[in-house]
N, C-alpha and C positions, 0 to 999 in steps of 0.2 A: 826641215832637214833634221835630221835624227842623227848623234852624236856615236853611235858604232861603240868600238871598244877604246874610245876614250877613257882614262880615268881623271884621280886629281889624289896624287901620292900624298900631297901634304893633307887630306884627310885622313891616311889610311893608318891604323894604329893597328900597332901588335895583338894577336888574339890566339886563342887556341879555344875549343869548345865542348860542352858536354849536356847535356838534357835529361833533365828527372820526372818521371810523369809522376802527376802529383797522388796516385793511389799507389805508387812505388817510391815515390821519395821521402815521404816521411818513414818509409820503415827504415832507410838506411843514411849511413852516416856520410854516404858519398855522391857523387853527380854519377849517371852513365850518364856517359861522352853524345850528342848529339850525333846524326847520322850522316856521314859523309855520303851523298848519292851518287856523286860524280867526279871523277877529277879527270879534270884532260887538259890541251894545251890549250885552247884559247874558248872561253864561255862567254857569250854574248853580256853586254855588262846589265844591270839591276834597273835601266831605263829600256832595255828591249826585254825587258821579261814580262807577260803579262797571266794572270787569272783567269781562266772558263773553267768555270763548273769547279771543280775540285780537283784540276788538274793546270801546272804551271806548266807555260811553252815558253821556252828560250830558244835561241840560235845559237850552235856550235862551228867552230870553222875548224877540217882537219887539212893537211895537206893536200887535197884534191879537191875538196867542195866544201860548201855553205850547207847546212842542214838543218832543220827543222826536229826540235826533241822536246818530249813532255814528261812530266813524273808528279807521281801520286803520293809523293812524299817517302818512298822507300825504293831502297837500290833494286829492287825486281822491278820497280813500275816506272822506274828513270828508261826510257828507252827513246832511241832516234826512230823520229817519227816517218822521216820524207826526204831524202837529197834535194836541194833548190837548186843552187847554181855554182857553176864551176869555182874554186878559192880565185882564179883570176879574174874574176867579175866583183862588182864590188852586192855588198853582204843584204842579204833582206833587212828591211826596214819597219818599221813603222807598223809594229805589232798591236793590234786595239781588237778589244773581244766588242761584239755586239751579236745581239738576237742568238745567244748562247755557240756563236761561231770565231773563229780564229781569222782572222783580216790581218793582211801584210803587203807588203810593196816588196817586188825583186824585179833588178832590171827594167823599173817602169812598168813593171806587168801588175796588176791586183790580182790576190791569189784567196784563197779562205780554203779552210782547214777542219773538221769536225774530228779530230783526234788520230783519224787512223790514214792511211800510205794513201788510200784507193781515194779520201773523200779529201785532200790535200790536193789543188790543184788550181788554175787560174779560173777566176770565176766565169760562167758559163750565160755572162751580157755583153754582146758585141759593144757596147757604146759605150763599157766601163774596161775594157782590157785594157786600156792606157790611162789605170788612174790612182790618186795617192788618198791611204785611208787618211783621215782626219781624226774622228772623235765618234761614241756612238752618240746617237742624236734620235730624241723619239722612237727609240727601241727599234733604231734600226743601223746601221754604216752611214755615217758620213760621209762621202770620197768628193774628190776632188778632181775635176778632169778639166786637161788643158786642152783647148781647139785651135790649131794655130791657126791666127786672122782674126778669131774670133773673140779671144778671150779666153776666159774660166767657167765651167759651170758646178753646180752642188747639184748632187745626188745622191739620196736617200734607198740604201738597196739592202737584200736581205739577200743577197746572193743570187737570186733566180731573176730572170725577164721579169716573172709575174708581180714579183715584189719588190724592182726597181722603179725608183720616177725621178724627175728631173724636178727640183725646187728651185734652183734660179740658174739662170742661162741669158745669153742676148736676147734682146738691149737688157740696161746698158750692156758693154762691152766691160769686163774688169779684167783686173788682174789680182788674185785673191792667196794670202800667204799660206804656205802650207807649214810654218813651225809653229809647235804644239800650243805655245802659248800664246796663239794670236785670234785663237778664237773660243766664247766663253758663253756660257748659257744662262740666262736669266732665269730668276723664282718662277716666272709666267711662261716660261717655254719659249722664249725668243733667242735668236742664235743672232751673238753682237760677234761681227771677224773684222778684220785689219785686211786691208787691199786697195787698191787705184783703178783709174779707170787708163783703159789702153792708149788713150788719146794723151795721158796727162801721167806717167808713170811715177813720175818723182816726185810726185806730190802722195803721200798717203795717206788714206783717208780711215774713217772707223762707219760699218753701216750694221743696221737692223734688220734682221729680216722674222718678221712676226709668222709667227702660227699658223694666219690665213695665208701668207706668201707674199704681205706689202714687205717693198726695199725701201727703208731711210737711208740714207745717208745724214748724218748727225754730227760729225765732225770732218776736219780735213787739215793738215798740219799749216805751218801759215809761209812755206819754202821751201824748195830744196835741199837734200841732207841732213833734213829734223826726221827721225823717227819715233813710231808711238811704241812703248812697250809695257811690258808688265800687263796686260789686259786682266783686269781681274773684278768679279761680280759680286756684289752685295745684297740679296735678292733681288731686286729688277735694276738697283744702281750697279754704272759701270765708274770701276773706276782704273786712270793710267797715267802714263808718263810719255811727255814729250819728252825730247835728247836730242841735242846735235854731235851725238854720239863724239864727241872729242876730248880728250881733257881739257880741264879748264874750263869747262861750259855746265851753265846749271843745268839740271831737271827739273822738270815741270811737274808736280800734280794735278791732277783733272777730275773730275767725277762728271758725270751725265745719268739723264734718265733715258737715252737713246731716244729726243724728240730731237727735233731741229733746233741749234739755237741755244739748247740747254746747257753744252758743257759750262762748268764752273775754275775757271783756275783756283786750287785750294792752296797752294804754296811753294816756291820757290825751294830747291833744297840744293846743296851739295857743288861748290866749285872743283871738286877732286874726284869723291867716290856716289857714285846716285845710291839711292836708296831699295834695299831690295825685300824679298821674303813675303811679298804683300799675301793675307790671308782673310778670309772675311771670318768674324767671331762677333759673338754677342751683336750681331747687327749691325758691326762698324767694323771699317776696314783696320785689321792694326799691320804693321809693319817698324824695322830697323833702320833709321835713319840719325847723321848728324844735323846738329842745327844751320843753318847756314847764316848767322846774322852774331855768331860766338865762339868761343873756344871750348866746345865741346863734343866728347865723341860721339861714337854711335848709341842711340836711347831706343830702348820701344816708343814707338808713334801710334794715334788713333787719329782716324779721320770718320765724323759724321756725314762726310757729302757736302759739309759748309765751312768755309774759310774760316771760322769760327771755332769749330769744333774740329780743324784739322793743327794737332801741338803735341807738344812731348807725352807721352800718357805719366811717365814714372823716371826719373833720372834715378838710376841702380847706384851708379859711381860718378859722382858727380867730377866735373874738369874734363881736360883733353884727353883722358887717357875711352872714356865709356867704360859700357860695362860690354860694348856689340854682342847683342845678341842674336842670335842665329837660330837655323831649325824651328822656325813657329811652325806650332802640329796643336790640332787639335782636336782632344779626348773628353767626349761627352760634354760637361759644362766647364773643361778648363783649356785654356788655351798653355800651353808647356811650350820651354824655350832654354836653350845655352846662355848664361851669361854670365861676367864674371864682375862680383862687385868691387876688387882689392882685397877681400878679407878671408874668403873662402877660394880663393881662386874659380875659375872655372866651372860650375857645375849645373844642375836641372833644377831652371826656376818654373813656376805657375803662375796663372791671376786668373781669378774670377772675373774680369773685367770692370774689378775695381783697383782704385790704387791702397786701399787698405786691404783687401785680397790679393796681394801681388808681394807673394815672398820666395826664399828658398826654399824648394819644393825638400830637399835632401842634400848635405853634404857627402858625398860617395867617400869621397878620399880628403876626413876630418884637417879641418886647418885650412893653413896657405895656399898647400899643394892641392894640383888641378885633378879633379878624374877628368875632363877634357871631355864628356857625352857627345856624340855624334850619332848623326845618321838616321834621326827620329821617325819613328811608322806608327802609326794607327793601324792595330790589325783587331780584330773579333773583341773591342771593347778593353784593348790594352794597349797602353805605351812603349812600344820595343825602341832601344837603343842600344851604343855601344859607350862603355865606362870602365874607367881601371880604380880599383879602389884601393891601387895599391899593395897588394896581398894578393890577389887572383890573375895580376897584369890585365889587359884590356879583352871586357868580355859582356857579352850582351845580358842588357839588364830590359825589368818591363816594370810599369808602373800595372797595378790591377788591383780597382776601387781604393786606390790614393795612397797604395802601399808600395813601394819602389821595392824589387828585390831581385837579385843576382838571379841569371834564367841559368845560366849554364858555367863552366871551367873547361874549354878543352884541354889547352896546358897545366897539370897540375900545379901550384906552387905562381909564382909572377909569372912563367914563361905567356905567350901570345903567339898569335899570328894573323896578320892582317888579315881584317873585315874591311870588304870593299866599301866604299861610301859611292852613290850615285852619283852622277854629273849634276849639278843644278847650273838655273843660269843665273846671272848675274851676280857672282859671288853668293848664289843662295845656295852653301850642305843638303845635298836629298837625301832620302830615305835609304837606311842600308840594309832593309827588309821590305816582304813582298809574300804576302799572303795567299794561298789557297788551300781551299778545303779546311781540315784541322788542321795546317801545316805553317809553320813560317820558312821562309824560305831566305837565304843568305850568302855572300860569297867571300873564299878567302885567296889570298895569292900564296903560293908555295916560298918560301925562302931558299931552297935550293934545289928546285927545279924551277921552268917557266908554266908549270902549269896553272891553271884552277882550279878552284875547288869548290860546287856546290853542295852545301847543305840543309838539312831538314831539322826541324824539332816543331814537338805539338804545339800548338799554342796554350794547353794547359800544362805545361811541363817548368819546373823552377828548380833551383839550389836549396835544401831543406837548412834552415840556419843551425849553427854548434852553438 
């Protein structure tokens, strides 16, 4: 299930914006303003936006219909692509490029898209009109199709009869999750998902399905009302969490090699808040968690796959207070993160995946006070974020080969205006950019209007320093 125009206010900081390509920005002493491409009243949020080819696709909602619109990074090439479905129906979903095509969900229909009105349409496989994309998989659509009586089945299509087939279908019989993060792809090409079987619903299990087309089943919760989450891959290691989703109940971490038999319980965390942010780097899982056995907050964690090697990596700020760190992204050999030690407030730390390579990356806003950095992306070999340094008010900055620097000011002087911050789950800040072609791509909310407002800037483009 795909989270629409949700947002989450308490990430969104003030911002205003402006963009300097970098064979124009050294010559002058000023930002030009990045490019506003669109503003209208309601813009699909920064988890329905997705990348094909050099062209970004969102969904717009106006008073009469849900639509389909893409843009090339400039207000000539922002154009609506396709009307989907009535505003009284609820809104396409589940945007995923594969095999250089546009896949989405409306009304339970599968639809796919090749840029233009005529080639925007429900896909043209009887067996897949009632099915929900997933993930691309093997350079082709993932979808997901419910058979009532039957189950679930996986289906591998590239839009046409000729280039659909069915990879797993009855027996067994399941019931297979269709939210985003329950299914995860191993170094070897094995597809590890979260599901039950029909007979047994409340039990959820974790299964394997290899390459050749063998199904494991490799874990299975130990009752009713435990669920698995966070599924996340460490080249062939999976690693996740049980929960009995309640306050006051621990999580579980797990790691497995997806055999029978294998999982590992690696440690007990969290009476209050579970642990979230899991990311695979340097080989090992790291993630944000408090201890559960102490008085202390949230720390970066590493986990090897063994109860051994699953411990604090680095206490930031030592005591109850943490340093919680937030936004793990990571940029070529570093893994980058929010946290705040006591001393510098708030801002963009690093680690080599050592703990003597684990320091402040940059204080944005010198001293005490927070620049607050949100909304971490990885785009074309650079770090985009949002940060106030005080002086500019809250404005997107990028790290590029270890140099942190102001991208843009659209408000001159402190003014801002809200940049969106994605929805993450489990108390995890997503990314408040979104790449395509030479573009990055961004959203703000108006202050006095309800609209939005998307924008563009190159990805080579920055603030020339004074």
């Amino acid at each position: 299930m795909r989270v629409g125009f949700r947002r989450l206010p308490m990430m969104l900081l003030a911002l205003g914006l402006t963009w300097c390509e970098v064979d124009e920005a050294l010559a002058s002493a000023d930002c030009v303003p990045a490019t506003r491409v669109l503003e209208i009243a309601r813009i699909g949020g920064l988890e329905e936006m997705v990348a094909v080819g050099d062209q970004l696709f969102f969904i717009v909602a106006s008073s009469t219909d849900w639509s389909l619109w893409k843009s090339d990074g400039t207000v000539p090439g922002t154009v609506r692509v396709k009307a989907i479905a009535p505003i009284t129906a609820p809104g396409p979903q589940a945007l995923t490029e594969a095999r250089g095509l546009l896949f989405f969900s409306s009304q339970g229909v599968l639809w796919k898209s090749d840029g233009t009105a005529s080639g925007t349409h429900p896909v043209d496989v009887p067996q897949l009109t009632n099915a929900h994309p997933l993930r691309e998989y093997r350079g082709r659509l993932l979808a997901l199709r419910s058979v009532p009586g039957s189950g679930d089945e996986l289906w591998l299509t590239d839009g046409t009869v000729a280039g659909s087939r069915r990879i797993l279908g009855a027996p067994p019989a399941l019931v297979i999750s269709s939210f985003p993060s329950s299914s995860v792809e191993t170094a070897s090409g094995d597809l590890v998902f979260r599901g039950a079987t029909v007979a047994d619903p409340g039990t959820p299990r974790l299964f394997r399905l290899t390459r050749s087309g063998a199904l494991v089943e490799f874990f299975r919760t130990s009752g009713s009302g435990i669920g698995i989450t966070q599924l996340t891959a460490v080249g062939d290691q999976v690693f996740f969490f049980t929960d009995e989703l309640a306050p006051g109940e621990p999580s579980h971490l797990w790691s497995s090699d997806g055999s029978p038999g294998s999982a590992v319980l690696l440690r007990n965390f969290g009476l209050f808040a579970p642990p979230f942010g899991l990311i695979a780097f340097d080989g090992r899982l790291f993630f944000s968690a408090g201890a559960e056995d102490g008085p202390r907050g949230f720390e970066p964690w590493v986990s090897d796959g063994t109860p051994a090697g699953t411990h604090q990596f680095v206490d930031i700020r030592p005591g109850e207070a943490g340093s919680l760190p937030t936004n793990m992204t990571v940029l070529e050999d570093r893994l980058y993160f929010v946290a705040g030690d006591g001393v510098h407030g708030r801002e963009l730390w690093e680690t080599d995946g050592t703990v003597a390579g684990t320091r402040l990356s940059i204080d944005i806003q010198p001293g005490a006070p927070s620049s607050v950095p949100y909304g971490l992306a990885e785009a074309n070999g650079k770090l985009y974020f949002v940060a106030d340094d005080g002086v500019h008010g809250s404005e997107p900055w990028k790290v590029f080969d270890g140099r942190p620097r102001l991208v843009a000011d659209i408000v001159p002087g402190d003014g801002s205006t809200p940049i969106e911050a994605g929805v993450g789950i489990f108390d995890a800040p997503a990314a408040s950019f979104v790449r395509a072609g030479g573009f990055v791509y961004f959203l703000t909310a108006s202050g006095e209007t309800p609209d939005n407002a998307l924008w563009s800037m190159k990805t080579g483009s920055y603030c020339p320093q004074r």
